[in-house]
C-alpha positions in Angstrom: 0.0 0.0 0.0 1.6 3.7 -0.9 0.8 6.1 1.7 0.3 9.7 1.0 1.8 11.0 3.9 4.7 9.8 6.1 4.2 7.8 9.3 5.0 9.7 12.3 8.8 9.8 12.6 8.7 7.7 16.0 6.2 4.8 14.5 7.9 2.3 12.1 4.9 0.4 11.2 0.9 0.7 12.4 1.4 -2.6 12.9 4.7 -2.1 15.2 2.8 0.5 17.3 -0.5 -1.7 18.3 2.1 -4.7 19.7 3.7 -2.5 21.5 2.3 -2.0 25.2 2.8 1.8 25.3 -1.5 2.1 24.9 -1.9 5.7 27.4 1.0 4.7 29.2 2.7 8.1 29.0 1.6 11.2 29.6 -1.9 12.1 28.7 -1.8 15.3 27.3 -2.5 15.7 23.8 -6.4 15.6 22.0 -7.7 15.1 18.6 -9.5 17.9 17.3 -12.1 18.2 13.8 -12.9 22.0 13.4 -15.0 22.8 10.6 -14.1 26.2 9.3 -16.1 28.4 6.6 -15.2 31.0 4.4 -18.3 32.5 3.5 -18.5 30.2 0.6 -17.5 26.6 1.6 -17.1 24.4 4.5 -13.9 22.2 5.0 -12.4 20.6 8.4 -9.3 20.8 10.1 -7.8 17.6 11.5 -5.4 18.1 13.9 -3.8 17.5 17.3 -3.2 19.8 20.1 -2.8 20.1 23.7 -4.9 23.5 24.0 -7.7 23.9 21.7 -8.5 26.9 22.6 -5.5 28.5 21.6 -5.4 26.4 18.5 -9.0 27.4 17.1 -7.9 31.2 18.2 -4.5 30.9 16.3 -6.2 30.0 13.0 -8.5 32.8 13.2 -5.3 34.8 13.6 -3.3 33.2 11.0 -5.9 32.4 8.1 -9.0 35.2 8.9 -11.5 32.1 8.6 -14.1 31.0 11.3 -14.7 27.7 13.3 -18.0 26.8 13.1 -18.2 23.8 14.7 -15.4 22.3 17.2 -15.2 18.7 18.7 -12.2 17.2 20.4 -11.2 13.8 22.0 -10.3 13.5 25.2 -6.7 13.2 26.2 -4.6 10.8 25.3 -0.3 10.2 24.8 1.1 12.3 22.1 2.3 8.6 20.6 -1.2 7.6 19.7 -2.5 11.5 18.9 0.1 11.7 16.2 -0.8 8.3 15.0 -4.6 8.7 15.3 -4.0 11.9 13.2 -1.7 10.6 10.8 -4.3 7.8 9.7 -7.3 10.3 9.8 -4.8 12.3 7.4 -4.6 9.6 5.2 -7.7 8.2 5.6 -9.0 11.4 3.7 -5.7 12.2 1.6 -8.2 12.0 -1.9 -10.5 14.7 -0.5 -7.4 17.1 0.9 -7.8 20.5 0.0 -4.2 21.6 1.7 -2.1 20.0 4.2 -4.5 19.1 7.3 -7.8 20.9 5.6 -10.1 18.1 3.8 -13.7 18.4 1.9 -14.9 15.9 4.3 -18.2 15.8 6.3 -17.8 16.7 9.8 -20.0 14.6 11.0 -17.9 11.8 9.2 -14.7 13.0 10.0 -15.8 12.9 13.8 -16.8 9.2 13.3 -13.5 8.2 11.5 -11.6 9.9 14.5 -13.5 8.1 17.1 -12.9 5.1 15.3 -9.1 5.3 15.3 -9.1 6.6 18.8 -10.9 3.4 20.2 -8.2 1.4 18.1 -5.6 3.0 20.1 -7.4 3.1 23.4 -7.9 -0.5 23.3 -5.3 -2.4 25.7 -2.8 -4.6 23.7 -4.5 -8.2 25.7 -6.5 -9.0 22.2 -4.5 -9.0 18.9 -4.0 -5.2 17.9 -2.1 -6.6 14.9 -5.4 -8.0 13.8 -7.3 -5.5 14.7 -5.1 -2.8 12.7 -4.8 -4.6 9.5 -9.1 -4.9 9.5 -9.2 -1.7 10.2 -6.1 -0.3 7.7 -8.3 -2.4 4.7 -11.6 -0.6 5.6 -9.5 2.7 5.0 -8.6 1.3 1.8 -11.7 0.2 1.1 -13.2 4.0 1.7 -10.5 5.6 0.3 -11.6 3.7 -3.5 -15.0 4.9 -3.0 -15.9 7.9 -5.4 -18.4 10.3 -5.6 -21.3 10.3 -3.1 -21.7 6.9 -1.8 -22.8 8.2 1.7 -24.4 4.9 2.5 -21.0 2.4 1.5 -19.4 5.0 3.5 -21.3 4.7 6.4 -21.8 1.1 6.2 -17.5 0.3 6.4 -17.3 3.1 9.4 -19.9 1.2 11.1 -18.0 -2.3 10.2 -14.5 0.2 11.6 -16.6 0.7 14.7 -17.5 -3.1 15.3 -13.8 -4.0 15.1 -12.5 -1.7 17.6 -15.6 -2.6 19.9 -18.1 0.4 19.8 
């Protein structure tokens, strides 16, 4: 599988990082965070990670002169799994990226696909993560190939993404 975007630089392999028993072991102090931002015209979201949201929804007002509409965040987590939950949200939606962490995606989707990749890391490494990751890495694939609108494919391999990381 080609990836769009890099892994983070301290995960080798998805696979590597759901055998390894570092699940919230460290310092919980990082969330997840889907803004969706207007500007006057369209609506996109943001997908990114940050220990102050706050500040972060303030600084893009700052830096790009575009509103947050709507704001949900995870709770806290280790920055390990944030950058990694990020980093397959980001490629998740790679085909629908409008410029480096903005995507034409749903928000209420892109909510959904971060809660499913949160659970995945959340879940304690007793049952197979392995297993677990490669279901859920070919059900990213799988979305990834669909085109167009096909809300209800989409919604029916989230829901299968949900089942396999227990919600």
């Amino acid at each position: 599988m080609k990836l769009n975007k890099p892994l983070p630089k301290n995960v080798k392999s998805v696979n590597e990082h759901f055998t390894k028993n570092n699940f919230s072991i460290m310092s919980e102090d990082t969330r997840i965070y889907v803004f969706e931002i207007s500007d006057s015209s369209v609506l996109i979201v943001k997908i990114g990670q940050s220990k102050n949201i706050r500040s972060r929804v303030a600084k893009i007002k700052r830096d790009t002169g575009l509103t947050v509409k709507k704001i949900y965040f995870t709770p806290y987590m280790s920055r390990d799994n944030a950058r990694l939950v990020e980093w397959a949200c980001q490629e998740m939606f790679s085909s629908r990226c409008v410029r480096g962490e903005f995507f034409s995606v749903d928000f209420a989707e892109a909510c959904a696909v971060v809660d499913s990749f949160v659970k995945l890391v959340s879940i304690p490494a007793i049952v197979s993560n392995v297993e677990r990751s490669e279901k859920l890495l070919a059900i990213v694939n799988e979305i990834k190939t669909l085109s167009g609108n096909k809300t209800e494919e989409r919604a029916i391999l989230i829901n299968s993404a949900k089942l396999i990381v227990g919600n």
